[in-house]
C-alpha positions, 0 to 999 in steps of 0.5 A: 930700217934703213941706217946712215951707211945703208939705203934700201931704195940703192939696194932695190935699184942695183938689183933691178939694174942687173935684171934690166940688163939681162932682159935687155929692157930699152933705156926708158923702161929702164929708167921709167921702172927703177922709180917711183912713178908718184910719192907723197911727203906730207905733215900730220899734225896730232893733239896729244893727250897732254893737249900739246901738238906733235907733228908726225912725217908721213909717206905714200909711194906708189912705184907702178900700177901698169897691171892695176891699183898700187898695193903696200903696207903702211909702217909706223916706224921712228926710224922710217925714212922715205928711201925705205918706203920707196925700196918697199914699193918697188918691192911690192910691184914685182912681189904683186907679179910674180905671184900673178895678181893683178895689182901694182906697188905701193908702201907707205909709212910715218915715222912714229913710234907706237909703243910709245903712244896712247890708243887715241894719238895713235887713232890721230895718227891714222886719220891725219895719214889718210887726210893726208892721201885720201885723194890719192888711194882707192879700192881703184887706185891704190889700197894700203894694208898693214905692215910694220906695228900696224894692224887691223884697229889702224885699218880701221879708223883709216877706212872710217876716215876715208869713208867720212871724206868719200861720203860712201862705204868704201870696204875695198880701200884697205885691207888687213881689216878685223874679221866683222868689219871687211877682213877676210879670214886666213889673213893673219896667217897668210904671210908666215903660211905663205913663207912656209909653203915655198919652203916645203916645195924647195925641201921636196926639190932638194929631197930634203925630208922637212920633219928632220930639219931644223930652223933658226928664226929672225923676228917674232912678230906676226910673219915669223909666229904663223911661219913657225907654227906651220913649219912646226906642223909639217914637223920641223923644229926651231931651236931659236927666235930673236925678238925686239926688247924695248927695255935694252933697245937690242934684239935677244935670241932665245935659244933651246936646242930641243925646240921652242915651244911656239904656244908657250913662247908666245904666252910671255910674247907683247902684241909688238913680238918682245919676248918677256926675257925674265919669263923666258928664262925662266922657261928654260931658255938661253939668252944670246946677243941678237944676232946669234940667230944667224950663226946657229947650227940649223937646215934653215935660215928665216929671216922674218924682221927687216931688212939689210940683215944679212951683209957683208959683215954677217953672211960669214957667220952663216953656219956651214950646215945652212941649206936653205934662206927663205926670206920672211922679211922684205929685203933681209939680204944684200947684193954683197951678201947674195955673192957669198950666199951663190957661192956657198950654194944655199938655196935661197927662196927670195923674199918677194917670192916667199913673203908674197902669201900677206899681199895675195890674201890682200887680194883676196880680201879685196876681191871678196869686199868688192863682191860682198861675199866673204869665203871660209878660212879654209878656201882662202888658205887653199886658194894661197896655198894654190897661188904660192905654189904655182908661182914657186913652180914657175921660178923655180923652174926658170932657175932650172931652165935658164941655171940662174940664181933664185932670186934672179929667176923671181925678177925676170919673170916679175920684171918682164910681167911689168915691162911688158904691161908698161909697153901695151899701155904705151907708157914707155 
């Protein structure tokens, strides 16, 4: 999350400015996209299980739909803030384009935190966020979707929430759903397969042989498990993972040289990705302050937690042997931090590029929800694999063609997608 010196929302801002002025863009579309078209500040009011009221700050963003309903997650974060909602959903806007989906931008949040609720105040949370918004989302209109400690349950309770004030099954209102009740096979996976995928195209234009690679990897909640068992597939080797411990309130890097084990790591692993630090060692591994991840000796940098991670302050303790960022997280690295990282010459697969496999297999659960009929695990992974490299193509190609910057190329193509969606609507 966001702290007093950081603001996402500034961050996401000044980036688009900088494409807006390599495309030229006219001054209204310019100040029409760099915000939030709609955003809704609202009060939850919860009964606790000791029978008092808490009342919870929510959030809804929906930055543009031009190219069709908005799309984001929803975060339960106690440092949530409304600036990182709305950095989010413009994020979400050019992450839905440049993979080429027909959906907008939207995010969500409420500032809470999980680990310290009980499932029924967490299930209350849920319903009074969707009370809250019911009039303003939509399978048509704008579709939430898991983000941070969320998941498939809090779905849940919101899609019956919303379907008991519509009075009509709604499936396609949310995603991210438990496989039985409208999820779509292959989800869980998406995100961190999705990551892994971009990253195997750029090795294979950096002739670059990933089974002699090796990574470091920040987060270990859903993104960056699924991205290390696939990296691991292709025959890469990690050799660290930083994790949340609740108990120190501080992110641990474990460490082991000779490769985690992603299977056992994840037997002393919580649902919320806290490693069991005791078990750990016990395991064999070493324990380093949290952002040693950023400082080792490793081919690639995966960034898979939350943003403003790699700064000014950080950049510099990236390890010369670096080559490669792809960035799991949404906003992990600075335009302070970018300016270091060109001049350094690491490749960067920029996050709403590399992390775009989580909102494309939303799609596809829309997709499949509104036809009623639901594809094998394997088609839904073909199909992303498909869209992943298609759209890393088409960027990659752009920075070639116009030698700019990654993360560059993915906003112009995404930024000229929208742009020219606003035009034809004749919105600006």
């Amino acid at each position: 999350m966001a702290d007093g010196s950081f603001n996402p929302f500034q961050m996401a801002q000044q980036q688009f400015d900088a494409i807006a002025e390599k495309l030229q863009l006219d001054e209204a579309t310019r100040e029409f996209l760099r915000n939030p078209d709609r955003e809704y500040h609202f009060n939850i009011p919860v009964r606790m299980d000791d029978g008092s009221y808490q009342v919870f700050r929510g959030y809804r963003c929906q930055h543009n739909d031009a190219r069709g309903p908005a799309k984001g997650g929803i975060r339960f974060h106690p440092q949530e803030t409304a600036d990182t909602v709305r950095a989010l959903s413009m994020w979400m806007t050019w992450k839905t384009a440049v993979v080429d989906i027909p959906l907008g931008g939207g995010k969500g949040g409420v500032i809470c935190d999980p680990r310290n609720l009980s499932l029924r105040e967490q299930e209350g949370v849920c319903r009074g966020w969707i009370r809250q918004i019911a009039k303003n989302i939509g399978p048509l209109q704008d579709v939430p979707a898991p983000d941070v400690m969320t998941n498939g349950q809090h779905m849940l309770w919101m899609l019956d929430e919303y379907e008991k004030i519509v009075g009509y099954k709604a499936p396609g209102v949310i995603t991210g759903k438990p496989l039985g009740s409208g999820g779509s096979l292959g989800r869980r996976e998406a995100t961190g397969y999705g990551v892994i995928y971009t990253l195997r195209e750029a090795l294979k234009e950096l002739n670059i042989d990933i089974t002699k690679t090796t990574a470091s990897v920040q987060g270990f909640g859903n993104v960056a498990q699924f991205a290390i068992e696939l990296y691991q597939n292709y025959g890469g080797k990690v050799i660290a993972v930083s994790s949340w411990d609740n108990k120190e309130k501080k992110a641990i890097t474990y460490r082991r040289t000779s490769g985690i084990k992603l299977d056992e790591l994840l037997s002393v692993t919580n649902r919320f990705g806290e490693v069991d630090q005791q078990k750990a060692i016990e395991l064999g591994y070493e324990i380093l302050p949290g952002e040693a991840w950023i400082e080792q000796d490793v081919d690639i940098l995966i960034p898979a937690a939350l943003e403003n991670q790699i700064n000014a302050n950080t950049v510099n303790k990236i390890s010369r042997t670096v080559k490669v960022l792809a960035e799991g997280a949404n906003g992990p690295t600075t335009p302070e931090a970018d300016v270091v990282l060109k001049e350094r010459g690491i490749f960067v697969i920029p996050d709403f590029l590399a992390n775009a496999g989580g909102v494309t297999c939303s799609y596809f659960e829309q997709v499949q929800c509104n036809m009623n009929f639901f594809w094998p695990k394997e088609e839904v992974l073909e199909k992303l694999d498909q869209k992943m490299t298609s759209a890393y193509k088409a960027v990659s190609e752009l920075a070639r063609t116009r030698n700019v910057y990654m993360r560059d190329a993915a906003y112009l193509i995404s930024i000229s997608r929208v742009a020219e969606a606003c035009k034809l609507r004749g919105w600006v």
